[in-house]
C-alpha positions in Angstrom: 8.3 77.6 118.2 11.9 77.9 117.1 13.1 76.1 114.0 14.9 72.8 115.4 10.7 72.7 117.2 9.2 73.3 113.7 11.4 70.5 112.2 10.9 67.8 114.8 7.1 68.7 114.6 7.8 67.8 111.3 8.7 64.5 112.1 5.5 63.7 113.4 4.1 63.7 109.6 6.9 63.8 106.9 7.4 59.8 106.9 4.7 59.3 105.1 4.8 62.4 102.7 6.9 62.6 99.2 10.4 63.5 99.2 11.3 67.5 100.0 13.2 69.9 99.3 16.6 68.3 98.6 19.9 69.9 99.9 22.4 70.3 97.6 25.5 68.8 98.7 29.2 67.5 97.0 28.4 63.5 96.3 30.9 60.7 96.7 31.7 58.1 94.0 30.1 55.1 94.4 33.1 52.9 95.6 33.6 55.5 98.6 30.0 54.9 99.9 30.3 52.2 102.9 27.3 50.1 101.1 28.3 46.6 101.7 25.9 44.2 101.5 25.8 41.0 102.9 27.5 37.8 100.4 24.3 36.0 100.4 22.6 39.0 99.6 24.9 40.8 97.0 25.0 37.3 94.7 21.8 36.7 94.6 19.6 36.8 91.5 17.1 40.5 91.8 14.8 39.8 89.0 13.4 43.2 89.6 16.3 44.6 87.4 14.7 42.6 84.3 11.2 44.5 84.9 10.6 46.2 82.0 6.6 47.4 82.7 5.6 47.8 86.1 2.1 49.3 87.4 0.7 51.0 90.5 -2.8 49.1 91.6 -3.8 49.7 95.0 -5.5 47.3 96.4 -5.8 44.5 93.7 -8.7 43.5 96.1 -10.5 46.7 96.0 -14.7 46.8 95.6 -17.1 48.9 96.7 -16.8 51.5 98.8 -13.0 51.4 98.3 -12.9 51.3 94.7 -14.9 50.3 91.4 -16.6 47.1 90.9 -13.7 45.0 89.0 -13.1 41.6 89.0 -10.3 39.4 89.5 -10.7 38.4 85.7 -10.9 42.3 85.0 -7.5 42.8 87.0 -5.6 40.3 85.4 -6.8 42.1 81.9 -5.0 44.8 82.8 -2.3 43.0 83.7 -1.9 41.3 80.2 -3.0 44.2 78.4 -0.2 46.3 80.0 2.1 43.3 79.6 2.5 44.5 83.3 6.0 42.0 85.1 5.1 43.7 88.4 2.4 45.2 90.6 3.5 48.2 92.6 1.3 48.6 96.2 -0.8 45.5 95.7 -2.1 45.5 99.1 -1.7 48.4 101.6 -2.1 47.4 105.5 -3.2 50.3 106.7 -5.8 49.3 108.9 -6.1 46.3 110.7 -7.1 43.5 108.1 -9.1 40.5 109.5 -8.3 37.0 108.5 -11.7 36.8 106.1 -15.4 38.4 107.1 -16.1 35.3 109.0 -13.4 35.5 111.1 -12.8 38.7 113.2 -12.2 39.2 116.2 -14.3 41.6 118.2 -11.8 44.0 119.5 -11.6 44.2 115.6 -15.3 44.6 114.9 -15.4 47.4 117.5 -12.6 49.6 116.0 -13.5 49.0 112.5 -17.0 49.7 113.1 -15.8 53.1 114.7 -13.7 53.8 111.8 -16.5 53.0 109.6 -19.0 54.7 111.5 -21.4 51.8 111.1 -22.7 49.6 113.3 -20.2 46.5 114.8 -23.2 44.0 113.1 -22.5 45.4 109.9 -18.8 45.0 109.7 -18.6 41.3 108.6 -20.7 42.4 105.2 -18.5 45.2 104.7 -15.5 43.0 104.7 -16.9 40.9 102.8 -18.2 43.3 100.0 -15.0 45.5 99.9 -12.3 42.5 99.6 -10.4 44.0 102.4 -9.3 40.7 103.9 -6.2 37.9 103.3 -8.6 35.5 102.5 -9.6 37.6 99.3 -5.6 38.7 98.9 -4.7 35.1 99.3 -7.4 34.0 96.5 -6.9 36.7 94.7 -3.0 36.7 94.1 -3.5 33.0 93.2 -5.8 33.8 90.2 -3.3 36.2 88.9 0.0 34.1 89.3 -1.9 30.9 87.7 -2.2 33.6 84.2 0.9 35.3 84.6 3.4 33.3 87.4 6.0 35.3 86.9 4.6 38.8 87.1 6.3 40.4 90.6 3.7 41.4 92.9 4.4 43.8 95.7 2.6 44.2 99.1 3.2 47.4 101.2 3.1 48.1 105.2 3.8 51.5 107.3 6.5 51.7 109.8 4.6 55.0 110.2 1.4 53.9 112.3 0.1 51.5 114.6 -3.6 51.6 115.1 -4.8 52.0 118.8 -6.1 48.4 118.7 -4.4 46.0 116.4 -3.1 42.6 115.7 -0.3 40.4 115.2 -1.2 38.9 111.5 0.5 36.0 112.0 -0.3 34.7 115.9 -3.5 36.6 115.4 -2.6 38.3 119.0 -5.1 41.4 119.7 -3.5 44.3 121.1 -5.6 46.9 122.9 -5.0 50.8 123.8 -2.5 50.2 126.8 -0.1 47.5 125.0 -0.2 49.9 121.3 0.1 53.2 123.3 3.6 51.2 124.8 4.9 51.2 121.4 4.4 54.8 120.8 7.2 56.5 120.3 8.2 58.7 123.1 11.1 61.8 122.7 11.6 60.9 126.4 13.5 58.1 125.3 16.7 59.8 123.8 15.7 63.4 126.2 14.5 65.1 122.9 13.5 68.6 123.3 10.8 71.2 123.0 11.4 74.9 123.9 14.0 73.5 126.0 12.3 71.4 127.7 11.4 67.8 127.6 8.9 66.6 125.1 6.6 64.4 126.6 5.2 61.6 124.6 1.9 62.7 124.9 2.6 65.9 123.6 4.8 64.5 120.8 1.5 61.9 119.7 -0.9 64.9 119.8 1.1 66.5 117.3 1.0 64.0 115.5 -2.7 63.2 115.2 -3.4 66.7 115.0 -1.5 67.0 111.5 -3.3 64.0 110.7 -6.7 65.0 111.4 -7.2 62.2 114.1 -8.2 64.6 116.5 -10.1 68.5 115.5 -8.3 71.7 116.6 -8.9 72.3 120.4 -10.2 68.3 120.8 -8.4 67.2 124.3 -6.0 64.5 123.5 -6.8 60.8 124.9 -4.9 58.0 123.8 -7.3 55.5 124.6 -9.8 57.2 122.1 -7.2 58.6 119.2 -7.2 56.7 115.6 -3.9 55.3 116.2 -0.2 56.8 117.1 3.8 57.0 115.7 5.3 53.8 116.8 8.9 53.5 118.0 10.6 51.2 115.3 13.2 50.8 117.5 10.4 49.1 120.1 11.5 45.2 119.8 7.1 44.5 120.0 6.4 47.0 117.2 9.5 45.0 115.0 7.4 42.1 116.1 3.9 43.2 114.7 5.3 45.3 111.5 7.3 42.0 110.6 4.4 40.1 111.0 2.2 42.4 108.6 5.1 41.5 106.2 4.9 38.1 106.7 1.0 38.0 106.5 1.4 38.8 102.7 4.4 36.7 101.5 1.8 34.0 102.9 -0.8 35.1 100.8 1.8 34.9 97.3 3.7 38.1 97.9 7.0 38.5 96.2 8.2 41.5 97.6 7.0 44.2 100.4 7.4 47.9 100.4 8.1 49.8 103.6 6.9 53.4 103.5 8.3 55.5 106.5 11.6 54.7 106.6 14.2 55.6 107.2 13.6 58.2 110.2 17.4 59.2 110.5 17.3 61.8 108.4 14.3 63.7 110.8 16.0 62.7 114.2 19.0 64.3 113.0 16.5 67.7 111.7 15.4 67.7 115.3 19.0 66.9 117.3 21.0 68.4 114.9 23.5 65.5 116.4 25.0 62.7 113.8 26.1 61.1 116.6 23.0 61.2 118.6 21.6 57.9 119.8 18.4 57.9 118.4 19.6 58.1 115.0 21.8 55.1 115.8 19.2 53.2 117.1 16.9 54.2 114.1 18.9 52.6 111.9 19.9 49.7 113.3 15.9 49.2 114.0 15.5 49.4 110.2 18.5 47.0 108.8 16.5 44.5 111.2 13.5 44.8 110.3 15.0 44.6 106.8 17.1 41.5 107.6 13.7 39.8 110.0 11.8 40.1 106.3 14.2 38.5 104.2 14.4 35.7 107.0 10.8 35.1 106.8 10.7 34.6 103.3 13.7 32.2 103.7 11.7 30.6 106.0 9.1 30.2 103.1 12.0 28.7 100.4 11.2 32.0 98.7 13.8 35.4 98.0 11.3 38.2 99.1 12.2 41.5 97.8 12.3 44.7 100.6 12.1 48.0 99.5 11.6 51.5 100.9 12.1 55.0 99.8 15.8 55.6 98.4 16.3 58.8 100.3 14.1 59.7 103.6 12.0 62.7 102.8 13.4 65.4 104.2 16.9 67.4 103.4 19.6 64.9 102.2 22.6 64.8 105.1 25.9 63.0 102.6 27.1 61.1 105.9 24.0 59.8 107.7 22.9 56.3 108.0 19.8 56.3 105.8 18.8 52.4 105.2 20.5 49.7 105.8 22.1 48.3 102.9 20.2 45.4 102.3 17.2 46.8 100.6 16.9 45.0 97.1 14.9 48.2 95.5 14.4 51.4 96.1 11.2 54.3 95.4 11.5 57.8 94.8 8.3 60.6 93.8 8.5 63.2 91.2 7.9 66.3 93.3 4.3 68.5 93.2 5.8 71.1 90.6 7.9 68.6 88.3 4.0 67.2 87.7 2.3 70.2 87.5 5.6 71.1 85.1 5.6 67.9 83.2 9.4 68.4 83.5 12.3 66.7 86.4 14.5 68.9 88.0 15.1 68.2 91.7 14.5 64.7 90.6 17.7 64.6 89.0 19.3 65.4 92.0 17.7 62.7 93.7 18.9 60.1 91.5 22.3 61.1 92.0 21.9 60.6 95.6 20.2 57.2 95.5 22.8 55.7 93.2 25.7 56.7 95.3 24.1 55.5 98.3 22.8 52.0 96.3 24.7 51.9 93.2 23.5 48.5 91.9 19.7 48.5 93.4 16.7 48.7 90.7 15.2 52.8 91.4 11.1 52.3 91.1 9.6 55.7 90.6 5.8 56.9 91.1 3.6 59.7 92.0 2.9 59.6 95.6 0.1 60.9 97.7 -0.2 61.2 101.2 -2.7 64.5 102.7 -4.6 66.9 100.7 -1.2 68.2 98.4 0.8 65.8 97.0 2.1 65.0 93.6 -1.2 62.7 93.0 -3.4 65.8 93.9 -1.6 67.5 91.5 -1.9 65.2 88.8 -5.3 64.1 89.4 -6.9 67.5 90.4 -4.7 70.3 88.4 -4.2 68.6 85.4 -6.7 68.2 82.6 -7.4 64.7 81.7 -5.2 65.7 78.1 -2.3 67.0 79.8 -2.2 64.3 82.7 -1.7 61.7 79.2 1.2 64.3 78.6 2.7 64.1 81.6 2.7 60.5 82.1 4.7 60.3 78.4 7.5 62.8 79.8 7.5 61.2 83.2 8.1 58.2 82.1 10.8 59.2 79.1 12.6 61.4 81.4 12.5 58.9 84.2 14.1 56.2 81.4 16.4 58.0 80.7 18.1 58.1 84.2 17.6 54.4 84.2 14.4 54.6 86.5 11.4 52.6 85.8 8.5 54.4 86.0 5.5 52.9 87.7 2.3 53.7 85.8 -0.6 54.9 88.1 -3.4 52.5 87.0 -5.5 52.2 90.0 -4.7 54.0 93.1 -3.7 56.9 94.9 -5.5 59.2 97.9 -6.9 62.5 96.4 -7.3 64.2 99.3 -10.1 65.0 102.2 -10.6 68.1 101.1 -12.6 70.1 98.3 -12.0 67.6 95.4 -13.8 68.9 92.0 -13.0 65.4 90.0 -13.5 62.0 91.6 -12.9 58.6 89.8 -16.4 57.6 88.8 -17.9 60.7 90.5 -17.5 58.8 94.0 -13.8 57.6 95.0 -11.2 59.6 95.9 -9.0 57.0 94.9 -7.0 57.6 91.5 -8.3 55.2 88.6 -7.0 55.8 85.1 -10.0 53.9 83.6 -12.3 56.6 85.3 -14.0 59.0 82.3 -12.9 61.8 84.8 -9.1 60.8 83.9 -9.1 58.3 80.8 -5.4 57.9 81.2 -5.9 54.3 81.1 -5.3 54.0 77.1 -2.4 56.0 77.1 -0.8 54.1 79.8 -1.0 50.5 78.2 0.4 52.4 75.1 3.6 53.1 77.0 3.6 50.4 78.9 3.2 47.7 75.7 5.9 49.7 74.1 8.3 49.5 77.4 7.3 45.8 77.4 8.8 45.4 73.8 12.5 47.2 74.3 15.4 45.0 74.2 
């Protein structure tokens, strides 16, 4: 493959990983960056400026067998004992969620059982038994804003996935292999390249589920079989259903919702090498509507709902491309692998300096992201001693103040990876816990974030 092959192949995976390599290039001052936002939007009140101690806890509806047996009541101790004003990745969407166990629909029951690889009679317990379900989320964020009704809580969908049978959450609509496979997103569509010739979209999914482990090396690809595929965000029924994944939780008592895979301008420019190419056009105007169909929703509800995504797309930093649309209200950013394994910032610095020229006046949310089986979570969770992973947190989250970013401590949460993993919270989940004896980061964290929670 030649390079501009290797990056676009890249594209097919780097939305959902932490930011990259970063290149270096001459910044504008802030008034030269064309970041207007919208009148209603630039006056009105972000409270998430004012948070002083935020926390990562994904899922707040987690039990057995996707995380430790802790109750609602144990949550909200956390949540009080941290002094926490907002929960970071309250609830992830990544697979299809059913309205409660007693009421899926059996397209639903099918896949999930496949996922699971249980039988379809089981499912309905195991909904049940691990929380994963907005009749849980719904209960479950009411518990927390009737002790703490101010505390900012924070759901989170991917624009980077669409499962091969999924729903609407809002109409309840079922959509099966031949209407999801629609919304993939195929190169075909702005006459993308592969060793000078067309990519197909088949070809371009394959990759993709290849790097995600969907299907094993040499496995024929068949759509109607595969986990799930890219979606085009740009695809006016993929808006439709990721809105309405959005919308699902601000009905449930979310306050704000965190996109993860946008922006994709920054990889459609790797792969076209073109500024002016369409598909980075259309990219971008797919996000500020997405953005803008949000917001509207929450309107709709009498309520501000906050949007964010990631600050800069993760791949190398372009000074005049389109990377979100302006009217994000917050965005995230990740401490690279080696600045954990370091305990020191150095490209993050860098980054900063990017997302404040591009959103001068938006709150910057850090935290250690995870994604396949190296990431900055793996790092912290599988390189570090238990000690040291206390230090790091301290310097983190001293360095990260000091830029004015709010650190977001990692109290429950985070994928360690499917591969060898020699420390597991509890000796079973690969799921980061700071309250697991494997990592007893828990007490250090409350420590910093009780202090935080007392600054002026």
């Amino acid at each position: 493959m030649n390079k501009k092959i290797l990056i676009l192949a890249a594209v097919l995976f780097i939305a959902i990983v932490a930011v990259l390599t970063i290149r270096h290039v001459p910044l504008k001052a802030p008034d030269q960056i064309n970041n207007t936002l919208s009148s209603e939007w630039a006056n009105s009140k972000n409270e998430l400026s004012k948070v002083k101690a935020a926390i990562l806890y994904e899922n707040i509806i987690d039990e057995p067998p996707l995380g430790p047996q802790r109750s609602t009541g144990d949550i909200i101790s956390i949540l009080n004992e941290t002094h926490a004003d907002l929960i970071f990745r309250s609830f992830w969407r990544w697979l299809p969620a059913p309205e409660s166990a007693d009421n899926i629909p059996p397209e639903l029951t099918g896949y999930l059982a496949e996922r699971s690889n249980i039988a379809p009679e089981q499912i309905p317990l195991l909904v049940e038994k691990s929380g994963y379900n907005y009749a849980n989320l719904g209960e479950t964020i009411a518990a927390i804003k009737r002790d703490k009704p101010d505390i900012i809580i924070v759901g989170a969908i991917p624009a980077q996935r669409i499962s091969r049978i999924d729903k609407n959450d809002i109409t309840g609509k079922i959509y099966i292999p031949d209407q999801t496979w629609a919304m993939a997103l195929d190169p075909g569509k702005w006459n993308l390249q592969q060793n000078g010739k067309a990519l197909t979209k088949e070809d371009f999914q394959k990759q993709y589920a290849r790097l995600n482990s969907w299907i094993k090396p040499g496995e024929a690809y068949d759509y109607n079989k595969v986990q799930a595929y890219f979606p085009d965000i740009t695809n006016p029924d993929f808006q439709e259903i990721l809105v309405s994944w959005a919308a699902r939780q601000i009905d449930a008592g979310a306050d704000a919702i965190w996109i993860d895979g946008l922006p994709q301008t920054g990889l459609l420019y790797s792969a076209t090498g073109d500024m002016n190419n369409p598909a980075i056009k259309d990219s971008y105007e797919a996000s500020k509507k997405i953005i803008d169909e949000i917001h509207k929703y929450g309107e709709s509800k009498g309520k501000h709902i906050y949007v964010g995504s990631w600050g800069i797309p993760p791949s190398n930093f372009v000074e005049e491309l389109p990377y979100l649309a302006p009217n994000l209200d917050f965005v995230t950013m990740t401490p690279t692998e080696t600045e954990v394994q370091n305990k020191k910032l150095d490209k993050s610095y860098l980054t900063i300096s990017h997302i404040r020229n591009l959103y001068p006046n938006k709150p910057i949310f850090a935290f250690i992201d995870w994604s396949f089986d190296a990431s900055p979570t793996v790092t912290f969770s599988q390189k570090l001693s238990a000690s040291v992973q206390k230090d790091a947190l301290k310097i983190l989250d001293a360095s990260f103040a000091e830029k004015g970013v709010n650190f977001v401590y990692p109290v429950h949460g985070g994928y360690m990876g499917a591969g060898v993993i020699t420390k597991l919270s509890f000796g079973k989940y690969k799921t980061y816990d700071s309250l697991a004896p494997e990592f007893d980061t828990y007490e250090a964290i409350k420590e910093l974030a009780q202090n935080k929670a007392k600054e002026e």
